[in-house]
PLY file of the C-alpha trace (Angstrom):
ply
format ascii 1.0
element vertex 345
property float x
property float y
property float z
element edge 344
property int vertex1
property int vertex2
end_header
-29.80 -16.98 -19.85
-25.96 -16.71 -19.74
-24.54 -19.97 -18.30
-20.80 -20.76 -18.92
-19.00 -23.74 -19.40
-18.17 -24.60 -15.86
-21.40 -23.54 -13.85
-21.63 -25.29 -10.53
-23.74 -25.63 -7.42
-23.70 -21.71 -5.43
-22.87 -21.04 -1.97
-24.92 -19.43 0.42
-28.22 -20.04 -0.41
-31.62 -22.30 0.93
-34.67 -23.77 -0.22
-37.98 -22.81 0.08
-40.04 -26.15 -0.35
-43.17 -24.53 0.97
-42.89 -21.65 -1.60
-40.97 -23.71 -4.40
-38.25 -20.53 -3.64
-34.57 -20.43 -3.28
-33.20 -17.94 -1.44
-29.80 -16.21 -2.49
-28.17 -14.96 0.32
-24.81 -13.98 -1.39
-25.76 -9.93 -1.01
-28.58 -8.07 0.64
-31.06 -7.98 -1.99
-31.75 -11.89 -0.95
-33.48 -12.60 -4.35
-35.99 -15.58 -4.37
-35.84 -17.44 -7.34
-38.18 -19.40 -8.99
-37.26 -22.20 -11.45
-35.37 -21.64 -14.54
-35.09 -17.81 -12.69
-31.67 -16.04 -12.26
-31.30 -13.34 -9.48
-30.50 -9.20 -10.18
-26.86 -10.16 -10.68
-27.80 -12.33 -13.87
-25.54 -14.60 -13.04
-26.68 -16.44 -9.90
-29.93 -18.78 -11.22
-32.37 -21.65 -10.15
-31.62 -25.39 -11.38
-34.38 -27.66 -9.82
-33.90 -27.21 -6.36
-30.35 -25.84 -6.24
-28.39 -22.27 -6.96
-25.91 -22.63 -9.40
-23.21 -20.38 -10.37
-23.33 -19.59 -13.73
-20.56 -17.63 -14.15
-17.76 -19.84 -12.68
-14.61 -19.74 -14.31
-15.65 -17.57 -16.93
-13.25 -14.87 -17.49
-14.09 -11.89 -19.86
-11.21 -9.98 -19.22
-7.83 -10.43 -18.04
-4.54 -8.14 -18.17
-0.93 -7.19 -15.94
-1.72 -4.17 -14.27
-0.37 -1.54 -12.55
-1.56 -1.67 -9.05
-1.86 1.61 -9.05
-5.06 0.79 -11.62
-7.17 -0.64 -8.71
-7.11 2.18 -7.42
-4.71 1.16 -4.87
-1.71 3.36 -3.99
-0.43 2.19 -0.07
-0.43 -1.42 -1.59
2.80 -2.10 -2.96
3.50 0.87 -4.50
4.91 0.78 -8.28
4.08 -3.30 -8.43
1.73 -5.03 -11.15
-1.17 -7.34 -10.61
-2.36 -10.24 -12.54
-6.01 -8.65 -13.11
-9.52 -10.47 -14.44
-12.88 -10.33 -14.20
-16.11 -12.02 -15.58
-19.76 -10.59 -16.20
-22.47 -9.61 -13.81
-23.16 -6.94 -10.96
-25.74 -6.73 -8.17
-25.92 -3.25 -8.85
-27.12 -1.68 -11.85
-25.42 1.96 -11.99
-26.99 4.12 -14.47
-22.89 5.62 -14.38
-21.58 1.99 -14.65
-17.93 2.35 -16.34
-17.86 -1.05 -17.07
-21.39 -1.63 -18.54
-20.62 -4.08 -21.27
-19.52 -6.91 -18.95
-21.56 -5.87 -15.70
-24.89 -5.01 -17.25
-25.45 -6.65 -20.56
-23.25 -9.05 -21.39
-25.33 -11.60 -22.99
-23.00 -11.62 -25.91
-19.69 -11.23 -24.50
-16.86 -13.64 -25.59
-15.92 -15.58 -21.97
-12.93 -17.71 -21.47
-13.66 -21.20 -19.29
-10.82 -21.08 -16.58
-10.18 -23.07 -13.64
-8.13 -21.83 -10.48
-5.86 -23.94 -11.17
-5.25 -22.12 -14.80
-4.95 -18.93 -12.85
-2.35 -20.58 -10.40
-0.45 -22.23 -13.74
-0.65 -18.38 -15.09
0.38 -16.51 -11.78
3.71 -19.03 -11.42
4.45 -19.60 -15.64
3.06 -16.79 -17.77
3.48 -13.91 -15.48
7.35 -12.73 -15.41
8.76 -12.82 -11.68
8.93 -9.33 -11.43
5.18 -9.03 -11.39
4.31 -11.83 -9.36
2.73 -9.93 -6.42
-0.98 -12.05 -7.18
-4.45 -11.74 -8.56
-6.81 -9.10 -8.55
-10.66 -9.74 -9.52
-11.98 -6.65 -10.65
-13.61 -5.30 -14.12
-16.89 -6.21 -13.00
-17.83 -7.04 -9.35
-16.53 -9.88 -7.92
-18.39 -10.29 -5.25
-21.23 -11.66 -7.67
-18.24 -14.23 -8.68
-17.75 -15.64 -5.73
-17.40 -19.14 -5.63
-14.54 -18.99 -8.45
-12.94 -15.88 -6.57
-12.92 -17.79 -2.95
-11.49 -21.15 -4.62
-8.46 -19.15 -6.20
-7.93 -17.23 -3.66
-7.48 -19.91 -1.29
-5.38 -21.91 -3.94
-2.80 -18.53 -4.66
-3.13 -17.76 -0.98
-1.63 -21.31 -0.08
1.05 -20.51 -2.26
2.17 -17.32 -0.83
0.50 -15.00 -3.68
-1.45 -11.95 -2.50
-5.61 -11.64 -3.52
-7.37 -7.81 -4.25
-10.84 -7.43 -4.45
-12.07 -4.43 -6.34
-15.65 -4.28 -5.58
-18.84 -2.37 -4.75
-18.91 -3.44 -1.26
-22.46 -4.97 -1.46
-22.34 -8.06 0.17
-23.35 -9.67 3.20
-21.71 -10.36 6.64
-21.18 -14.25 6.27
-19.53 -14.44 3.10
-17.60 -11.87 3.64
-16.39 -13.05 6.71
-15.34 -16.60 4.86
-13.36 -15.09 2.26
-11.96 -12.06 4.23
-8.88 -14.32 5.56
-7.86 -14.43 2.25
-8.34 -11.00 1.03
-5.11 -9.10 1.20
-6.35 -5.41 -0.18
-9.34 -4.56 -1.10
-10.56 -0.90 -2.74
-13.95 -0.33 -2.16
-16.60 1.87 -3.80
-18.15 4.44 -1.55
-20.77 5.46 -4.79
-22.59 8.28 -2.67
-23.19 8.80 1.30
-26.81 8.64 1.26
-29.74 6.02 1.08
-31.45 7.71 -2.15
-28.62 7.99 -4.25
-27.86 3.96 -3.64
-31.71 3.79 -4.14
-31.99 5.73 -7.27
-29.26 5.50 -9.38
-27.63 1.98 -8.20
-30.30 0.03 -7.21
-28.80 -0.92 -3.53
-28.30 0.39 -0.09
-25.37 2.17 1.71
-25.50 0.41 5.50
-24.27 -3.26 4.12
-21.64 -0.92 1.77
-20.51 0.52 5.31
-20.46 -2.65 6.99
-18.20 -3.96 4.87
-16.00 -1.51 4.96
-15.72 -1.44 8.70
-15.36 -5.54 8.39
-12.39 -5.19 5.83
-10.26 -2.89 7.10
-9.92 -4.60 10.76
-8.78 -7.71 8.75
-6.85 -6.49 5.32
-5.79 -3.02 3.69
-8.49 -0.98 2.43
-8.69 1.95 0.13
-11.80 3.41 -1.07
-13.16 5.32 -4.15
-15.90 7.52 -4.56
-17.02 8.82 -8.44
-18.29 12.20 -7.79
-21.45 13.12 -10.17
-22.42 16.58 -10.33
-25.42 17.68 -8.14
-26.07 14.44 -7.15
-23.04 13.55 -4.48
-21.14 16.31 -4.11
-22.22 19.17 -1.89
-19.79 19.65 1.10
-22.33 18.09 3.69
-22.05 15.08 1.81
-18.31 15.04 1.94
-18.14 15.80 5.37
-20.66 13.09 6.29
-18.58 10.64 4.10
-15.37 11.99 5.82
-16.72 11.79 9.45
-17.61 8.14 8.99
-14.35 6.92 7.20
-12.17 9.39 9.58
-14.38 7.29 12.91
-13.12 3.98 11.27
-9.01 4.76 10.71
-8.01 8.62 9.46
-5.16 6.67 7.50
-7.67 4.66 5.16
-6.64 6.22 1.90
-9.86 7.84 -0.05
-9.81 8.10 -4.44
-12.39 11.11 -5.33
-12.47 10.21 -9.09
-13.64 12.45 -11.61
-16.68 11.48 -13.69
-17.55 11.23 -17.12
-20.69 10.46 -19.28
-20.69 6.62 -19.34
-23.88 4.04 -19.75
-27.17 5.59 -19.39
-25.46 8.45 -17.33
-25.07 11.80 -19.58
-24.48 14.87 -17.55
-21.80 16.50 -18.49
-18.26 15.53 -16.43
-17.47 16.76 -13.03
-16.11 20.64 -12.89
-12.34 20.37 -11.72
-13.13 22.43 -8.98
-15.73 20.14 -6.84
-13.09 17.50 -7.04
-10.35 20.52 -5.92
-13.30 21.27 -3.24
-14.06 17.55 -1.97
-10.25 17.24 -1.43
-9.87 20.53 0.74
-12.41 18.98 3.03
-11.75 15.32 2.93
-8.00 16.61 3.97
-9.17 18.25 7.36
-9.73 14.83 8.84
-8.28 12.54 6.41
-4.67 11.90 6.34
-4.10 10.61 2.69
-6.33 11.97 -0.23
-6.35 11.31 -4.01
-8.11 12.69 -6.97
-8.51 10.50 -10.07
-9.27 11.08 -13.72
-7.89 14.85 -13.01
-5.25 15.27 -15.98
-2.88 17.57 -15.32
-3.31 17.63 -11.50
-0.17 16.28 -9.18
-3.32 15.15 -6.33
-2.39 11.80 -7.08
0.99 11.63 -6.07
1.76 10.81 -1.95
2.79 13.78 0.48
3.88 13.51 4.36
0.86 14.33 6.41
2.50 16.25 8.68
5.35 18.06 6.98
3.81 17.79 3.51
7.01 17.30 1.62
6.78 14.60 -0.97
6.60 11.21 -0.67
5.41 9.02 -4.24
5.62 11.40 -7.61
2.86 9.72 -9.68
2.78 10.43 -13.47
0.41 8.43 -14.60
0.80 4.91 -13.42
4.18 5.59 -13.15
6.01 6.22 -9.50
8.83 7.39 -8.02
10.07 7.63 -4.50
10.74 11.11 -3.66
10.91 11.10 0.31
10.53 7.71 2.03
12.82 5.81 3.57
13.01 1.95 4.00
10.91 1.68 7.23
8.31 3.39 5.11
8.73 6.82 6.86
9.53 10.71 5.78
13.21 11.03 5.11
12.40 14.97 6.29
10.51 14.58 9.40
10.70 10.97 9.98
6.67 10.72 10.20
5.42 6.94 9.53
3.58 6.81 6.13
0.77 3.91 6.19
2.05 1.36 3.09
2.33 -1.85 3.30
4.71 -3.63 1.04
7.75 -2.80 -0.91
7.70 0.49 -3.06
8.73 -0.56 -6.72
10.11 1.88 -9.03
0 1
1 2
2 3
3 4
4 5
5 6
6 7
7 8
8 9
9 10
10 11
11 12
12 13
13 14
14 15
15 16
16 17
17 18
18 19
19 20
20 21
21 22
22 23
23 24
24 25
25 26
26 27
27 28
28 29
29 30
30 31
31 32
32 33
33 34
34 35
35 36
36 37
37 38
38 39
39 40
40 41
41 42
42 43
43 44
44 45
45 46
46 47
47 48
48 49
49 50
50 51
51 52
52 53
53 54
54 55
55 56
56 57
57 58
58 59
59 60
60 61
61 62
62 63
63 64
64 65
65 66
66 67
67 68
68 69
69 70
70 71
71 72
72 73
73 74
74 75
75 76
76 77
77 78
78 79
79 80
80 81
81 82
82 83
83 84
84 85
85 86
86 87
87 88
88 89
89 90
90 91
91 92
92 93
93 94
94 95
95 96
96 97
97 98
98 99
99 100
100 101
101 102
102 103
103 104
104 105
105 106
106 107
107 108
108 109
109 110
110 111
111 112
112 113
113 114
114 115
115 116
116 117
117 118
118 119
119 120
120 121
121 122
122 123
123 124
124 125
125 126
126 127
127 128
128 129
129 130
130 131
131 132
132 133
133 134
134 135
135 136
136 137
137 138
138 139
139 140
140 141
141 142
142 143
143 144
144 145
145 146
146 147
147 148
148 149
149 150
150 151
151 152
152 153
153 154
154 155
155 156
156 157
157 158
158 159
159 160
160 161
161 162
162 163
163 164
164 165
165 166
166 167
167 168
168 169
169 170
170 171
171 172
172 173
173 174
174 175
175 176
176 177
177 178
178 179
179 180
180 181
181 182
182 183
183 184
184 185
185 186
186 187
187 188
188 189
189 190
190 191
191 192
192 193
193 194
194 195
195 196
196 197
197 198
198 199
199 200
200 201
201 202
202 203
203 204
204 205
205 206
206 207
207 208
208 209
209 210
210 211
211 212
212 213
213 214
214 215
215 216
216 217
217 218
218 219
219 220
220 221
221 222
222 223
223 224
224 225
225 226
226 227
227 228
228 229
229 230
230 231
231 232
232 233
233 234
234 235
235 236
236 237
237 238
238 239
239 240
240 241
241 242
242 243
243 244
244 245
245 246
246 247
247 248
248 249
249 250
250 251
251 252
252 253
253 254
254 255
255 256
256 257
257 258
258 259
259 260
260 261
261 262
262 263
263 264
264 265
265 266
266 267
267 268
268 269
269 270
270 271
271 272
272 273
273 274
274 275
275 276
276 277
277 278
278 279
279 280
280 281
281 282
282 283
283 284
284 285
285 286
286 287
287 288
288 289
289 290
290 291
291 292
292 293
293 294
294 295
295 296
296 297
297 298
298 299
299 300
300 301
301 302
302 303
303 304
304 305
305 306
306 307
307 308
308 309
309 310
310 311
311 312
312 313
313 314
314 315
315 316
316 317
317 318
318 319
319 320
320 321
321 322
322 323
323 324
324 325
325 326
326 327
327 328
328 329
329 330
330 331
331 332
332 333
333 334
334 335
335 336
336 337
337 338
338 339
339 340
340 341
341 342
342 343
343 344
């Protein structure tokens, strides 16, 4: 069993006394854990009668990123963002792109940090420029939660912004505690039906869309969907997909990302033209679209919704403002283009 250095007591569970169970209720598979048991995430376990988090403050990866990374491109454009991550998942994604530290990690080299380190990094280590905050991301966050809600208080006290880059599975009351907090998030959308979340993730969609819904009244939201061949991308899909996130706010920008063989996951990698495709119709209700992992393509760079000149040239992670002005809207047509926070170039 993987247990770090710092492991302490969990949130959000209870005690079954009857049954000798706890109950996790961090995300909606609610494991019940017997002792010396861990839960689905592999990181969440029984210690006599109490949950402990055994990943806290264990950091397998850290790095200054682009923000543009996340994916997040309406989120201070052209900025960096002190980025880490530890090991575990709730989900187990037969596609996962990050399978080493999400699925099996047993072996992986972890670094014992406090929030207090991260603070100490974020105001020291980090050069000015590129102090916008932390994201937690890599693996899913969620999953790290007691560690992600303690620094984000501590960097949100100090005036530093918080990004969650997650799967979205998670449930209402720990979302709600952390949510004041949460600054951006970018959310995976991993299919638009039950049996896909069923079959190849080993979760549900409904507490994926009810977190969406809860984020973006409270903090900006983007959200990504991978698009496998055959398996979530016919147009019905799409549309469904569209419909919903068009019913929340039309100006939510939506990633479809390009897959490739990864993890246990080996058909071959998306045709350009279903991502080309998904676009065409996300765009009829949708005001800002992106494709990702598309080399060669200019679908990742900004254009006005209504007059479609352009906005944000993106090569790479690289940006430059082509067409906004400094109350964020189109120097052509004057239209108001949904980012928050400055544009760095």
């Amino acid at each position: 069993m993987f247990r770090g250095k710092l492991a302490k007591e969990a949130m959000f569970y209870a005690l079954d006394s009857v049954k000798d169970l706890v109950l996790c209720r961090l995300c909606p598979h609610y494991c019940r854990i017997k002792g010396g048991e861990i839960g689905k995430c592999r990181v969440r376990g029984r210690q006599g009668k109490e949950l402990i988090s055994l990943n806290y403050g264990e950091c397998a990866s850290y790095c200054l990123d682009p923000i543009e990374k996340k994916p997040l491109y309406h989120f201070y454009p052209g900025s960096h963002i002190f980025s880490l991550g530890s090991v575990g998942c709730n989900f187990s994604c037969e596609f996962c792109q990050n399978w080493n530290i999400a699925q099996q990690f047993e072996s992986v080299n972890t670094t014992s940090i406090t929030p207090e380190n991260v603070l100490e990094i974020m105001e020291k280590r980090v050069p000015e420029e590129h102090r916008l905050g932390a994201a937690y991301t890599y693996n899913e966050p969620t999953v790290w939660y007691e560690f992600v809600y303690d620094t984000s208080r501590l960097l949100h006290a100090k005036g530093f912004k918080n990004v969650l880059v997650t799967n979205g599975f998670i449930n209402a009351e720990p979302l709600e505690k952390i949510l004041p907090y949460i600054d951006a998030m970018n959310i995976d959308v991993k299919s638009f039906t039950r049996k896909f979340y069923q079959k190849y993730c080993d979760g549900s969609l409904k507490p994926v869309m009810r977190t969406v819904e809860m984020a973006a009244s409270q903090c900006h939201v983007e959200l990504t969907t991978l698009i496998i061949p055959d398996l979530n991308d016919s147009p019905q899909e799409i549309e469904g997909l569209v419909d919903w996130i068009a019913g929340i706010n039309r100006e939510i920008p939506l990633h479809l990302s390009r897959y490739f063989p990864s993890y246990r996951m080996t058909k071959e990698a998306t045709p350009e033209k279903i991502l080309e495709k998904a676009r065409e119709i996300a765009l009829q209700k949708l005001r800002y679209v992106y494709t990702g992992n598309l080399f060669g393509s200019d679908y990742a760079s900004t254009y006005c919704p209504e007059c479609n000149d352009l906005l944000i040239k993106r090569t790479g992670f690289a940006i430059s403002n082509e067409g906004i002005d400094d109350k964020f809207g189109c120097r052509r047509c004057g239209e108001k283009i949904a980012i928050k926070g400055k544009i760095i170039e």
